[in-house]
Every structure is written in structure tokens, then in C-alpha cells.
Residue frames as a rotation matrix with the C-alpha (Angstrom) as fourth column:
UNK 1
0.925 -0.220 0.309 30.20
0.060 -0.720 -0.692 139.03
0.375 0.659 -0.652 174.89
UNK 2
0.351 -0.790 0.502 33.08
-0.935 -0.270 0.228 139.24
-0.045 -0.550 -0.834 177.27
UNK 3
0.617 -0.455 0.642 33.96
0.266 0.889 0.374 135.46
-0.741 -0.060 0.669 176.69
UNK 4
0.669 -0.300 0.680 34.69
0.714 0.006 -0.700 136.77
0.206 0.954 0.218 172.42
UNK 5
0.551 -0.679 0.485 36.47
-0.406 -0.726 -0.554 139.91
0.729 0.108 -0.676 173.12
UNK 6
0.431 -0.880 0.198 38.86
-0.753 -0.230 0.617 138.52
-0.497 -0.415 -0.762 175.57
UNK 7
0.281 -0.398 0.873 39.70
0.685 0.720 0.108 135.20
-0.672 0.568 0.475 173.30
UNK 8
0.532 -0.095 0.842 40.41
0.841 -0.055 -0.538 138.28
0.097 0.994 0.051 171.07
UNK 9
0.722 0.180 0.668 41.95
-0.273 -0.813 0.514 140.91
0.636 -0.553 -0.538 173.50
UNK 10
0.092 -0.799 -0.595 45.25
0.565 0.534 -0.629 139.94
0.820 -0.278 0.500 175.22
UNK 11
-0.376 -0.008 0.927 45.07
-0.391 -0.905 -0.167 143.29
0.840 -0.425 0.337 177.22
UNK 12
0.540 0.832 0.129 42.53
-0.537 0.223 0.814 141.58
0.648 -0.509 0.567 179.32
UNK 13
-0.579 -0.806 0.120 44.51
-0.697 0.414 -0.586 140.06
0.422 -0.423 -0.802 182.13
UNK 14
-0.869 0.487 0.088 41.32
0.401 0.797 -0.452 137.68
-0.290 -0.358 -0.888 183.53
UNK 15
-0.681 0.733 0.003 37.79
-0.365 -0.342 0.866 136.96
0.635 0.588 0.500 182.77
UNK 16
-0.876 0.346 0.337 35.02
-0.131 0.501 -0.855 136.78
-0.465 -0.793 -0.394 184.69
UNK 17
-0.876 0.470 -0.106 32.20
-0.235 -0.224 0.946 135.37
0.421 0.854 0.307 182.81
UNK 18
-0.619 0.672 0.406 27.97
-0.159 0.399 -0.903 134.92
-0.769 -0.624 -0.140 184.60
UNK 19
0.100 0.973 0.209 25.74
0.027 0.208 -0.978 133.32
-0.995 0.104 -0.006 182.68
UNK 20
-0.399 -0.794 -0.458 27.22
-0.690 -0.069 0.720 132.61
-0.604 0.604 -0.521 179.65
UNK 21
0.192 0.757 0.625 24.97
0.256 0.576 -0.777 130.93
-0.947 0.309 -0.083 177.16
UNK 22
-0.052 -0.106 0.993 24.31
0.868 0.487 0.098 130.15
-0.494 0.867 0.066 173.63
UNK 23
-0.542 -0.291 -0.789 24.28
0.158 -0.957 0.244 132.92
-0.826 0.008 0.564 171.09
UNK 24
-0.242 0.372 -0.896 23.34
-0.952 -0.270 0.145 131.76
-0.188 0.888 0.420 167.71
UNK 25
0.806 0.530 -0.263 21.39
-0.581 0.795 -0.176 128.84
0.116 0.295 0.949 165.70
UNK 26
-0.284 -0.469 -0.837 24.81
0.054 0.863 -0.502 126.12
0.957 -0.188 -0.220 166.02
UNK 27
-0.900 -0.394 0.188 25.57
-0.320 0.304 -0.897 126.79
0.296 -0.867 -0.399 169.75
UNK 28
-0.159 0.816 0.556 21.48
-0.917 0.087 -0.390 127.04
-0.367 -0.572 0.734 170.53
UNK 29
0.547 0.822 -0.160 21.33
-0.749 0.566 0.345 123.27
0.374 -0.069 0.925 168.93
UNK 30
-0.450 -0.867 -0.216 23.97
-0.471 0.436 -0.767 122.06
0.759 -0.243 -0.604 170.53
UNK 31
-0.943 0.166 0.287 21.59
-0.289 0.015 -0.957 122.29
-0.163 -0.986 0.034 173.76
UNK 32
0.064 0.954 -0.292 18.58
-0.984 0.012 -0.178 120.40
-0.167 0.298 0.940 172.34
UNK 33
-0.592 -0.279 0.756 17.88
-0.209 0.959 0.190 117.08
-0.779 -0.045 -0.626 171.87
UNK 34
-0.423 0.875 0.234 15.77
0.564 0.456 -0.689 114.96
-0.710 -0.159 -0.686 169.43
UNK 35
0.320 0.728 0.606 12.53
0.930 -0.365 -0.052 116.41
0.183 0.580 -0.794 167.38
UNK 36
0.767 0.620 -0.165 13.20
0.602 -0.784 -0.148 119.49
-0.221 0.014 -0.975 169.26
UNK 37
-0.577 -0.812 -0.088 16.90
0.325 -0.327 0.887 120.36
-0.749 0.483 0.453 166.95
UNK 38
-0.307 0.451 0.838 14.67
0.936 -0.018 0.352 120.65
0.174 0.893 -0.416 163.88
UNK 39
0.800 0.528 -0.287 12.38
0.581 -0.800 0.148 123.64
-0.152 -0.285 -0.947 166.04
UNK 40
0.450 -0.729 -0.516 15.76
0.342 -0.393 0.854 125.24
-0.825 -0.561 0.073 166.94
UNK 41
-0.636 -0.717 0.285 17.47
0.521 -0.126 0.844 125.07
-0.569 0.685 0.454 164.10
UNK 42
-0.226 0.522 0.823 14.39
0.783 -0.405 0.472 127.04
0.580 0.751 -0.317 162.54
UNK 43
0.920 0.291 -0.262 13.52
0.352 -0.908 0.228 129.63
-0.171 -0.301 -0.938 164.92
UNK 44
0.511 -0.716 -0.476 17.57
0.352 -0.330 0.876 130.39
-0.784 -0.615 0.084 165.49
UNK 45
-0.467 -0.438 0.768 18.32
0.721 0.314 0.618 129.78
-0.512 0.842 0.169 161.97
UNK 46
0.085 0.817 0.571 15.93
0.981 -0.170 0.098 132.60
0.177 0.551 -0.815 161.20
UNK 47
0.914 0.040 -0.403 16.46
0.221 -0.884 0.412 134.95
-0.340 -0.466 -0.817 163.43
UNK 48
0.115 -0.939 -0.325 20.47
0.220 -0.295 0.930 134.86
-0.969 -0.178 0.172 162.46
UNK 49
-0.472 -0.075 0.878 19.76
0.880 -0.085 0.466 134.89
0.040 0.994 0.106 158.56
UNK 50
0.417 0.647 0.639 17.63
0.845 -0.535 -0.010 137.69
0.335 0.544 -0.769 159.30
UNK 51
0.652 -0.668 -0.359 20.45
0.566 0.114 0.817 139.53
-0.505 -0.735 0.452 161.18
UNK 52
-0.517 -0.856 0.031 23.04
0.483 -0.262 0.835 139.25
-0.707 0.446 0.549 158.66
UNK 53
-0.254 0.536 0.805 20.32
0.879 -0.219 0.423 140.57
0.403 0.815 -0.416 156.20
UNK 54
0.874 0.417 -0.250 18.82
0.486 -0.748 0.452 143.60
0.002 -0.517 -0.856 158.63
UNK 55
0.880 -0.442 -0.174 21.74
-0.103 -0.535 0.838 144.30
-0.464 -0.719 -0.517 160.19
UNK 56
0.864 -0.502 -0.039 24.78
-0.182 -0.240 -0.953 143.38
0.469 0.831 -0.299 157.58
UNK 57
-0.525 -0.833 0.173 26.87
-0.825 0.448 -0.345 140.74
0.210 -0.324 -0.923 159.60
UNK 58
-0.482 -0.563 -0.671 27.49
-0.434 0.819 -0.376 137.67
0.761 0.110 -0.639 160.44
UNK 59
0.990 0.020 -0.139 26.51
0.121 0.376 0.919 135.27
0.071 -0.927 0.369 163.68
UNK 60
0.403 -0.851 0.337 29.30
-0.904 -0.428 0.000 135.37
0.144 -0.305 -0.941 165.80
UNK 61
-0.401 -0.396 -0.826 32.27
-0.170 0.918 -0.357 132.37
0.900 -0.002 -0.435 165.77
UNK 62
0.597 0.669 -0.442 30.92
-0.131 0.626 0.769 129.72
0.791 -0.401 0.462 168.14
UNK 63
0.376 -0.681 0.628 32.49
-0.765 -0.610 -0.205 130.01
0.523 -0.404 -0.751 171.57
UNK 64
0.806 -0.258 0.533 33.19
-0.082 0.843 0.532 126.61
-0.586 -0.472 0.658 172.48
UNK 65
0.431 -0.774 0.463 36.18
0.895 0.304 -0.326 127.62
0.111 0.555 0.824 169.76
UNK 66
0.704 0.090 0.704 36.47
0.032 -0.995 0.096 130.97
0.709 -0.045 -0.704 171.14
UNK 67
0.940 0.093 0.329 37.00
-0.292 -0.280 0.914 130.20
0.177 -0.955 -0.236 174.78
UNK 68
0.651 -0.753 -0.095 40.61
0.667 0.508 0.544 127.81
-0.362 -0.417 0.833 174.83
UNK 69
-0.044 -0.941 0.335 42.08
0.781 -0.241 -0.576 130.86
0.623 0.237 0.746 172.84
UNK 70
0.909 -0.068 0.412 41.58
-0.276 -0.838 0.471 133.13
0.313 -0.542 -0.780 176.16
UNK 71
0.827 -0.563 -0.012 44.59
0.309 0.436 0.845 131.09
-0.471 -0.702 0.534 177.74
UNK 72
-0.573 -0.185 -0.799 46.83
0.664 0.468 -0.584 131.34
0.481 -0.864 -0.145 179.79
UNK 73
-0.726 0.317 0.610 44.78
-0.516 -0.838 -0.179 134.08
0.454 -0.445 0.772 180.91
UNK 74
-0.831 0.551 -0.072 42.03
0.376 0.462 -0.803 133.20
-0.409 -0.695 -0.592 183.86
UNK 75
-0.498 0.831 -0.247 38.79
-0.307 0.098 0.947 132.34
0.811 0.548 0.206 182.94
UNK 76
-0.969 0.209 0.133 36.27
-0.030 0.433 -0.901 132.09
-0.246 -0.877 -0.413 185.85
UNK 77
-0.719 0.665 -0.201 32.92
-0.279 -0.010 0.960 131.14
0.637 0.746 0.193 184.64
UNK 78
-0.909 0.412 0.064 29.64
-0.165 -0.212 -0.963 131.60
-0.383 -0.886 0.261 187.14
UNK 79
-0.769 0.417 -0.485 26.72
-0.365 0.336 0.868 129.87
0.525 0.845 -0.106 186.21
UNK 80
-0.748 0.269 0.606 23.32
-0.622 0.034 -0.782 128.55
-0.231 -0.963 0.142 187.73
UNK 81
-0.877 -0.079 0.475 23.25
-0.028 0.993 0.113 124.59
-0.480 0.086 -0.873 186.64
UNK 82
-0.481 0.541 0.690 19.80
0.876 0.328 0.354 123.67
-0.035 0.774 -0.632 184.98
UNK 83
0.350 0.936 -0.028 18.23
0.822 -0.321 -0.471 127.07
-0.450 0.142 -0.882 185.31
UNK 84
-0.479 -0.775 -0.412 20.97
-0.007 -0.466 0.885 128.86
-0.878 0.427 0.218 183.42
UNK 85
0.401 0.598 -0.694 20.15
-0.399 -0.568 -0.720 130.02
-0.825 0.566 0.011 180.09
UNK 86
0.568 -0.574 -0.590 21.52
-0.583 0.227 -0.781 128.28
0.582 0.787 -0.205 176.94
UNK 87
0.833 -0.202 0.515 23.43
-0.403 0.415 0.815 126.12
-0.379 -0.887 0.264 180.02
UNK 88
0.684 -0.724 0.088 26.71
0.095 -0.030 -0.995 126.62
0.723 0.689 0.048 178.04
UNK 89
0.297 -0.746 0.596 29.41
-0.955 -0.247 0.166 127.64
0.024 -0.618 -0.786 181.19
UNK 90
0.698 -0.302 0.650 30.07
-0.181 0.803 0.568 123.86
-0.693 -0.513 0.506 181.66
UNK 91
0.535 -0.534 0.654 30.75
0.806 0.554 -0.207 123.31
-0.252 0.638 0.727 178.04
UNK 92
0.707 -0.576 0.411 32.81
-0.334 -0.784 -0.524 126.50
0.623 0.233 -0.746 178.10
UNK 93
0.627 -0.640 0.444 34.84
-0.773 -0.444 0.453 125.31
-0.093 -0.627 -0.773 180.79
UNK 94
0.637 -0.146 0.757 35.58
0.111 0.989 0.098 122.17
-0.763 0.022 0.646 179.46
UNK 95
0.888 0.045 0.458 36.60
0.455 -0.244 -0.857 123.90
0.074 0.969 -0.237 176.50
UNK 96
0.840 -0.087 0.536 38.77
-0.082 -0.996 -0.033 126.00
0.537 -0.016 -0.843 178.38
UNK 97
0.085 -0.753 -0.653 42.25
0.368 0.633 -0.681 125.59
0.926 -0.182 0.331 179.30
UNK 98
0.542 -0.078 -0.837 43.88
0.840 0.071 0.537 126.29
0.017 -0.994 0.104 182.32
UNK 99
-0.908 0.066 -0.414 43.81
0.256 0.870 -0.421 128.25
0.333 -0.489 -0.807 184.29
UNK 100
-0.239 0.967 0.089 40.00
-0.145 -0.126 0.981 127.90
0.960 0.222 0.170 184.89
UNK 101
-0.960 0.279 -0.035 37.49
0.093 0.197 -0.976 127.83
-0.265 -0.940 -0.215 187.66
UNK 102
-0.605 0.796 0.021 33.66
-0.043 -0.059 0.997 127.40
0.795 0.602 0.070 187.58
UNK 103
-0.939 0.317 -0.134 30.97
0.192 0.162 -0.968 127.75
-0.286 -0.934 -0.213 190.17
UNK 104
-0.585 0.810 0.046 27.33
0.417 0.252 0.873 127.07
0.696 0.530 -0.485 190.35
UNK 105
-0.986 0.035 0.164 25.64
-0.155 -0.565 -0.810 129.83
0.065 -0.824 0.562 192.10
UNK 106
-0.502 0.812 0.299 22.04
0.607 0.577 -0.547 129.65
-0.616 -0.093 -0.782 193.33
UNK 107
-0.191 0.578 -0.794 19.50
-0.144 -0.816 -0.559 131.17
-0.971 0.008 0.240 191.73
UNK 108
0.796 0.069 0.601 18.33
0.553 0.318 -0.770 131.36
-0.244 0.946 0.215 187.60
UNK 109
0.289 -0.693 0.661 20.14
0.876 -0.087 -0.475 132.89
0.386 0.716 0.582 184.78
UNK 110
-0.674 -0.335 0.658 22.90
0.000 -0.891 -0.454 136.16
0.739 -0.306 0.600 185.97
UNK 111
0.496 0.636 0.591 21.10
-0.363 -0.466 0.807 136.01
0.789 -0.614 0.000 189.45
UNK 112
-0.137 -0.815 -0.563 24.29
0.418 0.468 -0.779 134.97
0.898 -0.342 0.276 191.07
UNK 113
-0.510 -0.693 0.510 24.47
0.657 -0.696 -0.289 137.90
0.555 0.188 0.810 192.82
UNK 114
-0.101 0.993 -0.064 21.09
-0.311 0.030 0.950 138.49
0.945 0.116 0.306 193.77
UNK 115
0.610 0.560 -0.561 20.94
-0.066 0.741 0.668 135.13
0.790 -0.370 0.489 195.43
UNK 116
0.688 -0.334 -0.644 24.14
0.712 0.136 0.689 135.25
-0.143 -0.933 0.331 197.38
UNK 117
0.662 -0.610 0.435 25.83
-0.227 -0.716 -0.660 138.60
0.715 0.338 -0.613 197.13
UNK 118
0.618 -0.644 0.452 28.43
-0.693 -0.174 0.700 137.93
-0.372 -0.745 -0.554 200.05
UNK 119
0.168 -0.354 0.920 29.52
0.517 0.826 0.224 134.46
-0.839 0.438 0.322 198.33
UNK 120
0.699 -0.035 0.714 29.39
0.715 0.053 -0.697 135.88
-0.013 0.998 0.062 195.19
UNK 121
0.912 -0.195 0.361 32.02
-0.264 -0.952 0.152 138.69
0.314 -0.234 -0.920 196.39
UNK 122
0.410 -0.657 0.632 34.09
-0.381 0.506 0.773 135.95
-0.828 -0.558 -0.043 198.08
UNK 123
0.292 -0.405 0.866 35.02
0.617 0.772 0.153 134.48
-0.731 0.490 0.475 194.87
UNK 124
0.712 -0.559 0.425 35.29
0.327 -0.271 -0.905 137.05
0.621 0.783 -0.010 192.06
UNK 125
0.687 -0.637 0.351 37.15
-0.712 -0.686 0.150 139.04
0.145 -0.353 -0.924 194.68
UNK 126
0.177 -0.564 0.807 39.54
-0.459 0.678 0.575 135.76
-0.871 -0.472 -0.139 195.30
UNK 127
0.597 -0.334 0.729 39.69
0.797 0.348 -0.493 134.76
-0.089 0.876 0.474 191.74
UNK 128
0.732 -0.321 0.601 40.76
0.264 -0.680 -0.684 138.30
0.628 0.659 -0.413 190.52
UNK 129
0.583 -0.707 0.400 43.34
-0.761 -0.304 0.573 138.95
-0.284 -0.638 -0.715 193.89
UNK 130
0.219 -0.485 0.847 44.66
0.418 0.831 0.368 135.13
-0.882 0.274 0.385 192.62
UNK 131
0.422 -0.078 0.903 44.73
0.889 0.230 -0.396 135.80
-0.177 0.970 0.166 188.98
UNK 132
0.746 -0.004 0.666 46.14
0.424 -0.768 -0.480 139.56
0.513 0.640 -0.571 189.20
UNK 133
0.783 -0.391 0.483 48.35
-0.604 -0.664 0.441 140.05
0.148 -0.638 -0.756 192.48
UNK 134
-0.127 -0.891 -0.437 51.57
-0.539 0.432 -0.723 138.86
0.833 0.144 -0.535 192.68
């Protein structure tokens, strides 16, 4: 959520984003291979048709077209490599312009924090003292 509203949200002066992961039926088959796009594209594809029907909107735009329009504004993305969720932060930061920063904390999905709260302090607090103090 905080990836869309700041690609839409100049105010925002940096972003820190944890666990950052697919949303709807494209981005979730992006991260599939094989037989098992077809599954995907039906459970996700359901659930988002049944959404805009229930609930009277849309899926949200795909954020791998979201994320390059946060720049120039920092974008630190915090992620935790294959046991991330939807393992989207890489292809967000790739997406993403400069300047960017990514880090693979231990632990599963948003358990950055958790796993190494002193590390995980050292950096936002050093991203956001970079990206906001003169």
C-alpha cells in the first residue's frame, strides 16, 4: 500500500517499504511458473472479479509500473529472499529508479524486525537520516 500512495503522493519525502508483495491476479502470475499460472490466474482472477463486483472497484495498477514513478524520491525496500511473500521487492527494485536500496533481512514475510531488531534500526534509521537530513 505504501509503495501506490507514494508513486502517487509527492508529499512523501522517502519510502520505506517491508515485505512488499503481489497484490492482484497479473502481479500474483508473474511469480508462478508453468501448469501452476493457469491455478493462479483462477483463484486470483476470482477473487479480484469478485472484488470489483462486492466491493465496486477495480484491482489496483500493477506496481512494477507504480514503483519508477516514486523517483527521485528514496525508495528502500526490506524483504526476506525466498520466504517473502509474493517475493516482489527484487522486482520492485529493479523497477525502481534511483535513488534505491534493498536489503534481505532474516526471517519470513514482515519479520524483519522480529529477527534482527538492532540491524533493522541501523538501516531504516540510516536510510531516512541519508534520504531526509541535509
Amino acid at each position: 500500500m505504501m509503495l501506490e500512495v507514494a508513486a502517487d503522493t509527492p508529499q512523501l519525502a522517502a519510502v520505506v517499504a517491508e515485505g512488499a508483495g503481489a497484490r492482484t491476479m497479473g502481479e500474483e502470475v508473474d511469480d508462478v511458473a508453468g501448469f501452476e499460472k493457469v491455478g493462479t490466474a483462477l483463484s486470483y482472477g476470482a477473487r479480484d472479479l469478485a472484488n470489483s463486483i462486492l466491493q465496486n472497484r477495480l484491482p489496483p495498477d500493477n506496481l512494477l509500473g507504480l514503483v519508477p514513478k516514486i523517483a527521485p524520491r528514496p525508495i528502500f525496500l526490506i524483504h526476506a529472499r525466498a520466504d517473502d511473500a509474493g517475493q516482489r521487492a527484487p522486482d520492485y527494485f529493479r523497477a525502481a529508479k534511483e535513488p534505491k536500496q534493498i536489503w534481505e533481512a532474516e526471517g519470513g514475510h514482515t519479520e524483519g524486525f522480529a529477527r534482527e531488531p538492532k540491524e533493522y534500526e541501523r538501516r531504516v534509521t540510516a536510510f531516512f537520516d541519508s534520504a531526509l537530513l541535509p
